[in-house]
C-alpha atoms as one frame of an Amber mdcrd trajectory, in Angstrom:
protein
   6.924  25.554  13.159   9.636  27.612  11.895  12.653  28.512  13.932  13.509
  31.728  11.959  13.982  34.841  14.783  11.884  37.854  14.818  14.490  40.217
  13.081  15.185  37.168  10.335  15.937  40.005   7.611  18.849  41.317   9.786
  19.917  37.984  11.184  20.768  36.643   7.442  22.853  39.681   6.336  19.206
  41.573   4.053  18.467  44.355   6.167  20.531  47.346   5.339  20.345  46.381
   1.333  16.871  46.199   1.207  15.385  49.106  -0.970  12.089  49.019   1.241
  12.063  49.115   4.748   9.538  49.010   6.652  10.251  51.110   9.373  11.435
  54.133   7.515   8.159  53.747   4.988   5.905  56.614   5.102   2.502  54.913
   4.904   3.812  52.518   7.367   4.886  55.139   9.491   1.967  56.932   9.668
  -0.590  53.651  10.371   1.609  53.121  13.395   1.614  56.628  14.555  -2.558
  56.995  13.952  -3.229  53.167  15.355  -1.015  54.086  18.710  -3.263  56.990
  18.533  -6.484  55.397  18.483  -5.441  52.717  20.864  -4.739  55.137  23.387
  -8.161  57.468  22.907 -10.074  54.786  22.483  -9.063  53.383  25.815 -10.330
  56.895  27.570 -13.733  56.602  25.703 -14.036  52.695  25.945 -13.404  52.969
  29.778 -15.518  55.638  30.807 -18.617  54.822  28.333 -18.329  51.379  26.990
 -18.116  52.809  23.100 -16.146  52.066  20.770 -14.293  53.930  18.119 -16.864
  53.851  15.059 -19.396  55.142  18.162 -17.028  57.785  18.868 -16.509  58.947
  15.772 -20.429  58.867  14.839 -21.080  60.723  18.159 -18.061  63.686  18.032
 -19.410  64.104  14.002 -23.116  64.786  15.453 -21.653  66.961  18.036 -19.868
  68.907  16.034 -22.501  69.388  13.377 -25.774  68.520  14.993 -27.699  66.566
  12.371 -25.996  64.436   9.569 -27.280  61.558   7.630 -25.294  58.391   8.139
 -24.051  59.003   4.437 -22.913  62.273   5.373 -21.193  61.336   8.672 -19.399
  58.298   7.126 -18.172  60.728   4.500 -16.621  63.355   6.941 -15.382  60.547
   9.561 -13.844  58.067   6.211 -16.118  54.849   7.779 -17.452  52.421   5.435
 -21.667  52.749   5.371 -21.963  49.899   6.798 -19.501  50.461  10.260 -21.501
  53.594  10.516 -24.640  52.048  10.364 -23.848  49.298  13.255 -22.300  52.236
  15.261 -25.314  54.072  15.121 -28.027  51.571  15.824 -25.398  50.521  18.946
 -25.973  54.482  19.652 -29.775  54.217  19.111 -29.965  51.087  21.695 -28.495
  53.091  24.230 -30.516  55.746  23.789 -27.777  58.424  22.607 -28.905  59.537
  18.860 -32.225  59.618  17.504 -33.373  59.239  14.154 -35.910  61.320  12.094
 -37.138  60.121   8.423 -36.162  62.517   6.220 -39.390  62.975   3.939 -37.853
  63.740   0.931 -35.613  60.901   0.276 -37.459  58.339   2.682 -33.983  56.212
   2.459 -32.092  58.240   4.218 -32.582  59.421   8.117 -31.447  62.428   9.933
 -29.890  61.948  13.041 -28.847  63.892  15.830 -27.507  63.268  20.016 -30.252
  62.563  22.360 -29.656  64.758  25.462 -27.691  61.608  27.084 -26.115  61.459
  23.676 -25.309  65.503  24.073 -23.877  64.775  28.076 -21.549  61.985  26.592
 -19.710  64.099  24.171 -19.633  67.351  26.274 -18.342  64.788  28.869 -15.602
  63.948  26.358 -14.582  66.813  24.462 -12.816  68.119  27.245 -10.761  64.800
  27.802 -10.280  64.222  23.771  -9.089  68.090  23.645  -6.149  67.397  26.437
  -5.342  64.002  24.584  -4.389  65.937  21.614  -2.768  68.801  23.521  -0.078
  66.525  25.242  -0.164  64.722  22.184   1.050  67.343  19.944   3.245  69.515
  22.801   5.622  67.216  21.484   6.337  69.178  18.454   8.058  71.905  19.062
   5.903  75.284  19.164   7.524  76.921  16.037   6.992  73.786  14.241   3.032
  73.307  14.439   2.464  75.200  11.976   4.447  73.549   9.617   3.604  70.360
  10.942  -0.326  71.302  10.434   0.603  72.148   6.510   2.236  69.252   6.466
  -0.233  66.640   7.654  -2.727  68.701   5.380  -0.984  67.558   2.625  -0.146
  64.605   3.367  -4.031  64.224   3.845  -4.535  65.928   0.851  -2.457  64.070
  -1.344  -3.613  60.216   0.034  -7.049  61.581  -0.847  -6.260  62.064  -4.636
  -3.907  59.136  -4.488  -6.835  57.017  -3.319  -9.146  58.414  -5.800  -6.627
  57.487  -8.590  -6.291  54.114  -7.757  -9.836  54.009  -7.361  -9.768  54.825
 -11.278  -8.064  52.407 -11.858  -4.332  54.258 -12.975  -1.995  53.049  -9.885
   1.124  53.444  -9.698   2.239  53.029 -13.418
């Protein structure tokens, strides 16, 4: 077992010459800020409905746009096929989306909110919407429009960066 403390990188005289830290990176940054995030939400959701956050984020996409293929929902909600595809037979179990063949590409299904599926979300909308209100009064009312822009971006710009790496260019 090693005997080296938490803060190691301070204790032996590294931590204010490093040329990355942690704290003050960016990417880093932003995982905390959207994991606290999630943890929190996901608590409401998890609580109230026993579901989970690939559930959630299958059933607020079919809320929002009434029938999706699971393609098409893990593309607007960024969940791997196969997350969306347990989340939404978990969903079909309970009895809160359906599923209708679509005939001209028998692969792929069209699904949509059951009516319990339909009182869920409307159930949680309301709560979700209030999360994010007291979670963004904290930026200052002139500001949120600048901080929208900026988290566009910054979305924006992690998309293409993503897709380049994806190529295969990095970062050189």
């Amino acid at each position: 077992m090693n005997n080296v403390p938490a803060d190691d990188g301070a204790a032996m005289g590294r931590g204010d010459s490093a040329p990355l830290k942690l704290e003050q990176f960016l990417p880093y940054r932003l995982n905390v800020v959207a994991s606290l995030v999630s943890q929190a939400l996901s608590r409401i959701y998890a609580e109230r409905h026993g579901i989970g956050v690939p559930e959630w984020r299958v059933m607020v996409t079919l809320g929002q746009y009434g029938m999706m293929t699971g393609k098409a929902i893990g593309g607007h909600s960024h969940m791997h096929k196969t997350k969306v595809s347990r989340a939404v037979a978990l969903l079909e179990k309970r009895k809160l989306v359906t599923r209708r063949a679509n005939r001209s590409d028998l692969r792929e299904s069209f699904l949509a909110l059951t009516p319990a599926g339909r009182a869920m979300y409307d159930d949680l909308a309301p709560i979700a919407l209030d999360f994010a209100n007291r979670l963004s009064e904290v930026v200052d009312s002139a500001d949120r429009a600048a901080f929208d822009r900026a988290v566009d971006r910054l979305t924006e710009r992690s998309a293409k960066l993503a897709a380049e790496f994806a190529k295969g260019k990095g970062a050189g």
